[in-house]
N, C-alpha and C positions, 0 to 999 in steps of 0.2 A: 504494500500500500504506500509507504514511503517514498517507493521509485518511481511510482507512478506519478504521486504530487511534485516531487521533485521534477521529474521529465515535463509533467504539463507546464511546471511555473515557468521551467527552460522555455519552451516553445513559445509561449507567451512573451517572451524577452526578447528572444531570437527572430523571429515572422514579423514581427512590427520595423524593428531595428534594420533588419534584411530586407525589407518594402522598402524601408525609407532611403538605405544605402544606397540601394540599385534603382532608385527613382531617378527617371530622369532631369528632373530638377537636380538634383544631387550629382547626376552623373556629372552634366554640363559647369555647375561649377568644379568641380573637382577636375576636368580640361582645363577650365578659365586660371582656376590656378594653379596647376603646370606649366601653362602657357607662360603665365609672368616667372617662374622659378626658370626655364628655359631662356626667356631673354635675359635672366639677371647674371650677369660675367663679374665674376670675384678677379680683383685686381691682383695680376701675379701667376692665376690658374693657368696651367698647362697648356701647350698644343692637343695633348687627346682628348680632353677632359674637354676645351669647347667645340673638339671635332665632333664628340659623343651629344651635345647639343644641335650641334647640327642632325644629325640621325633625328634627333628628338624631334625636332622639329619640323622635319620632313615627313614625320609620323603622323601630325598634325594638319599638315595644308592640302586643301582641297585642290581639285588640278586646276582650276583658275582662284585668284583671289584678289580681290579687289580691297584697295587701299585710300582712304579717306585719311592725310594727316595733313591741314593745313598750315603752312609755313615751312615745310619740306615738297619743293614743285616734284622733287626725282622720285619723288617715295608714290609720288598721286598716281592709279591708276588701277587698271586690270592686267595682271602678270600671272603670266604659267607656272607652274609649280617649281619648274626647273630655275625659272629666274629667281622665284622668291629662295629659292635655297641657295643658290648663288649669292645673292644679298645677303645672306643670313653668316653664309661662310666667310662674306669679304669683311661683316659689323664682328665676326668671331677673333678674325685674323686681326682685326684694329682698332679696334677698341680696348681702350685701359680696364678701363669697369664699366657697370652696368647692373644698376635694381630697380628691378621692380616688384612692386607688392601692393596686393588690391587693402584698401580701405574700405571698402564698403562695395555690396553687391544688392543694388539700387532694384533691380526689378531681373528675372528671369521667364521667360516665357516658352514653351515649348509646343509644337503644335506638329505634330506625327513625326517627321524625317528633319526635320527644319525647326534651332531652338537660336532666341536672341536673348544676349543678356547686357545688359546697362551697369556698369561698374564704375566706382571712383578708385584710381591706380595711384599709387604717388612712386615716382619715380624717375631717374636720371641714365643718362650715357654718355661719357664721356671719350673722345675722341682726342687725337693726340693736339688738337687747336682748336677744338669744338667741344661745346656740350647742345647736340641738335635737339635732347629731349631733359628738361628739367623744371621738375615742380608736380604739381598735379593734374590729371585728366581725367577728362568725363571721354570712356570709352564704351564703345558699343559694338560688341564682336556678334557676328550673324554665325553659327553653327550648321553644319548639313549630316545629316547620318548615312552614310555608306554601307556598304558589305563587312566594310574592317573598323566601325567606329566612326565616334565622331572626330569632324575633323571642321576647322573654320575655311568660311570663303570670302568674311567681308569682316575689316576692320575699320572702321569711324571713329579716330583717335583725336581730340579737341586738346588745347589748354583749357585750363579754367583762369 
């Protein structure tokens, strides 16, 4: 009788907790924030260590992805997957540092295959004469689900 109350009160723990983990709401922030752990390059880190960001983040990107970041014209546009990871390898190769980390996740929505989420980011990149991203942003990453996960196709990166 014991094992029995005991197993039921488990499942009672576990079935709710396990709903909630593999919710899709859940899922997509827990992408949203990888995403930012993946752009954030510790100053000093290794050539494999942001080569293996790279991987990361190819893992990630949908095979078009459109970029919304005003006050960067290079960055504005619709690029192939191949380019963004190109870009991602040259910010890996030359950039001193780089964090980011969400403060706040403003709204989430998801609607079958396709989830958008509204995030406040604060965060910097420094470059060897440049810092092109510092302070905080109102970010709005558009989500697509695949055969192999979710993966982003649309960033709309603002200052605040």
């Amino acid at each position: 009788m014991k094992k029995l109350i005991i197993l039921a009160g488990a499942l009672l723990v576990i079935i709710p907790l396990g709903t909630w983990w593999f919710s899709p709401d859940q899922v997509i922030m827990r992408r949203t924030k990888h995403l930012m752990e993946v752009l954030s390059l510790s100053e000093g880190s290794g050539g494999p260590l942001r080569q293996a960001k790279v991987f990361s983040m190819n893992a990630m990107l949908a095979p078009e992805v459109t970029l919304t970041i005003p006050g960067t014209s290079e960055a504005n546009g619709t690029f192939d997957k191949e380019e963004m990871e190109s870009a991602f390898s040259w910010i890996c190769q030359n950039a001193k540092s780089a964090n980011f980390h969400i403060t706040e996740f403003r709204n989430v929505e998801v609607d079958g295959d396709q989830a958008v989420v509204w995030v406040t980011v604060e965060g910097y990149m420094q470059l060897a004469f440049l810092r092109p991203v510092d302070g905080t942003h109102d970010v709005i990453i558009t989500w697509k689900k695949g055969g192999d996960g979710w993966r982003f196709e649309k960033v709309d990166w603002r200052s605040l």
